[in-house]
N, C-alpha and C positions, 0 to 999 in steps of 0.2 A: 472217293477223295473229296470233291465237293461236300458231299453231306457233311463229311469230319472236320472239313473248315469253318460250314455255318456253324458245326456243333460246337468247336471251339473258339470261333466271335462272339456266340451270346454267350459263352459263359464268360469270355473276357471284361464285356460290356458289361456282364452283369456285375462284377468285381468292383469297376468304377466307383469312387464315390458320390455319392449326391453333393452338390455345389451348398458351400454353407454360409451365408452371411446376407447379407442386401446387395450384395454387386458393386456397393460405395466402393472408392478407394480406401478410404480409412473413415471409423466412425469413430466419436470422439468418446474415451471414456467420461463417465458422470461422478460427480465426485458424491461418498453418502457422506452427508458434513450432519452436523449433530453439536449442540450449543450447553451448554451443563454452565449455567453461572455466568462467570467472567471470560472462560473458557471455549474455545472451539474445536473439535475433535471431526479430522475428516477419516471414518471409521476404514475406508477401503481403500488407504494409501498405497499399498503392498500391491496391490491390482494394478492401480493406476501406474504406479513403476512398471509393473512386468508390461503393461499392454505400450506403455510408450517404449518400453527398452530402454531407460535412462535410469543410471544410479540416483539413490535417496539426496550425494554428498553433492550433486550436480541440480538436481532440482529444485530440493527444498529448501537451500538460501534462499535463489531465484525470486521461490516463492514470498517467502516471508519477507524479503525486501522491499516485492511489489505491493505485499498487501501490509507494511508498516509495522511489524509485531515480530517479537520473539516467539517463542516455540521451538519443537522437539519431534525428531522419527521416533517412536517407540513402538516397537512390537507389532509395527504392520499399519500404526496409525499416525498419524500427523493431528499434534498438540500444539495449537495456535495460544498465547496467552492473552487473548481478546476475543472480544466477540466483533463477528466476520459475517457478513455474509455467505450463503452459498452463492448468490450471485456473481455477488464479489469474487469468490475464489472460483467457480466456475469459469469465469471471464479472465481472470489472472492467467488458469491452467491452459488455457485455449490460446492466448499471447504466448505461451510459451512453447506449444507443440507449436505452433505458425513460423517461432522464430527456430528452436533446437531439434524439430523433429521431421519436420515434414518437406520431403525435396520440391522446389521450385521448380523444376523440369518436367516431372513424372510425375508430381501429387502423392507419392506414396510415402508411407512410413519406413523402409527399410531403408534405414539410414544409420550413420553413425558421428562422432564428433572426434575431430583430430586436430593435434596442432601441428602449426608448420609459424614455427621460430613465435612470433609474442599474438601471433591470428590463430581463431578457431575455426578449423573449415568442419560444415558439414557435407561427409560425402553418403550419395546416395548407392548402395548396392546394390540396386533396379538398375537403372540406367546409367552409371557411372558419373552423373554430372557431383559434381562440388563450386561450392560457392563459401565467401568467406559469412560470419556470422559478424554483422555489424553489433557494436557493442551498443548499449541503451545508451539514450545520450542521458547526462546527468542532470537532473532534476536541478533548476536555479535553487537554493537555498531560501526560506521563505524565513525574512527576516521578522523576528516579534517585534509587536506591537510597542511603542513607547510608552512608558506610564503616563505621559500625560500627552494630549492631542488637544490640536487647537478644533473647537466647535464640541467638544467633549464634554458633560458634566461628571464634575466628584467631590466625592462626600471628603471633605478636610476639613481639620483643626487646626485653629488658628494658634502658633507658637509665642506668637511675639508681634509686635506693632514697629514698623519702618518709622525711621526719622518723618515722614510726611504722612504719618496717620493709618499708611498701608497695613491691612493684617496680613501677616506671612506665615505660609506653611509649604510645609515639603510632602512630597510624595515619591518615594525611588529617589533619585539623582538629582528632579527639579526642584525648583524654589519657584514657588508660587504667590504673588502678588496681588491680593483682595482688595477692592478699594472698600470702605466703609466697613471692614472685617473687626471684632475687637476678641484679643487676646484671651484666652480658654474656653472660646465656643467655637461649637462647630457647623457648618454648613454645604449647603449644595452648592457649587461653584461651576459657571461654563466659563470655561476657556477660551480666551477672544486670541490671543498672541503668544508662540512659544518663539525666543531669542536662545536657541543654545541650552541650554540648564535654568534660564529663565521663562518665567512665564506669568502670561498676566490675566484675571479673569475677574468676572463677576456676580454677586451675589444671585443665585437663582431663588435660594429660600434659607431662613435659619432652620435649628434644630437646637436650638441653646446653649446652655453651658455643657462643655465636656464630661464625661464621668469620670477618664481618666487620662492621666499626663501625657499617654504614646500617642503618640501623633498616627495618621493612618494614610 
């Protein structure tokens, strides 16, 4: 009876499978990003879904939000319509398992995302913890630059001459005030003083008469 036991633990033992991975909790996939033009193509999208467990229609906004560009899933690939870093979208991808994928508790990936009423919790099915998914706070709005800035220089054409000799030109919205400017030439002007839609500056250099009537 003895013997029949050792004889059936090693063949148990032997069954066993051998241990497969690095012992990580999770390792991160690597995105194969590939650049054609204007274009960025991350060739092994389809992987990188299956190894995080998250849908294309959950990720890849995400993504293309963080990294500023439109694009496309197709057929297993992710169609950026710019050119991207892999850095860049390596670094992106990596912000996003930290935030949708990876439990805070346990460290591991076996998790999933649910709502509960207008919050998205993820919960982990390792260890049962859940926590809520704080939304990205929103970027401030990065307002454009004025067409005309005081300490600026720009190339304008003089319109017309002010009651007091001034030359005037416009650029965008403002009205620009040259002192010693004279009517259809044009020059390099810095901007000393903007008042609202006015503006006042001075001669930095000519370039002579105009070639033609539009102003710039």
């Amino acid at each position: 009876m003895p013997d029949d036991y050792a004889a059936f633990l090693k063949r148990a033992r032997a069954k066993v499978p051998e241990k497969v991975g690095t012992g990580e909790r999770f390792v991160m996939p690597q995105m194969d990003v590939l650049q054609e033009g204007k274009m960025t193509i991350v060739r092994n999208m389809s992987e990188v879904l299956d190894r995080l467990n998250r849908p294309s229609d959950h990720l890849v906004p995400i993504l293309l939000r963080e990294v500023g560009t439109a694009g496309s899933y197709e057929d297993g690939r992710l169609v950026l319509q710019a050119k991207v870093s892999p850095d860049n979208l390596q670094g992106r991808l990596e912000k996003y398992v930290e935030t949708y994928v990876i439990c805070g508790e346990c460290g591991r990936p076996d998790t999933h995302l649910m709502k509960e009423e207008r919050t998205t919790i993820l919960k982990c099915d390792a260890c049962g913890a859940h926590r809520p998914i704080k939304g990205a706070a929103k970027k401030a709005a990065v307002k454009p630059e004025e067409a005309v800035v005081e300490g600026k220089t720009y190339e304008v054409m003089i319109e017309d001459n002010g009651k007091r000799g001034d030359g005037i030109a416009r650029r965008d919205r403002f009205t620009i005030f040259v002192k010693g400017a004279q009517k259809g030439n044009v020059y390099n002007v810095r901007i000393d003083k903007v008042t609202g839609t006015l503006a006042f500056g001075e001669i930095v250099s000519s370039q002579g008469a105009a070639t033609t009537q539009a102003g710039r």
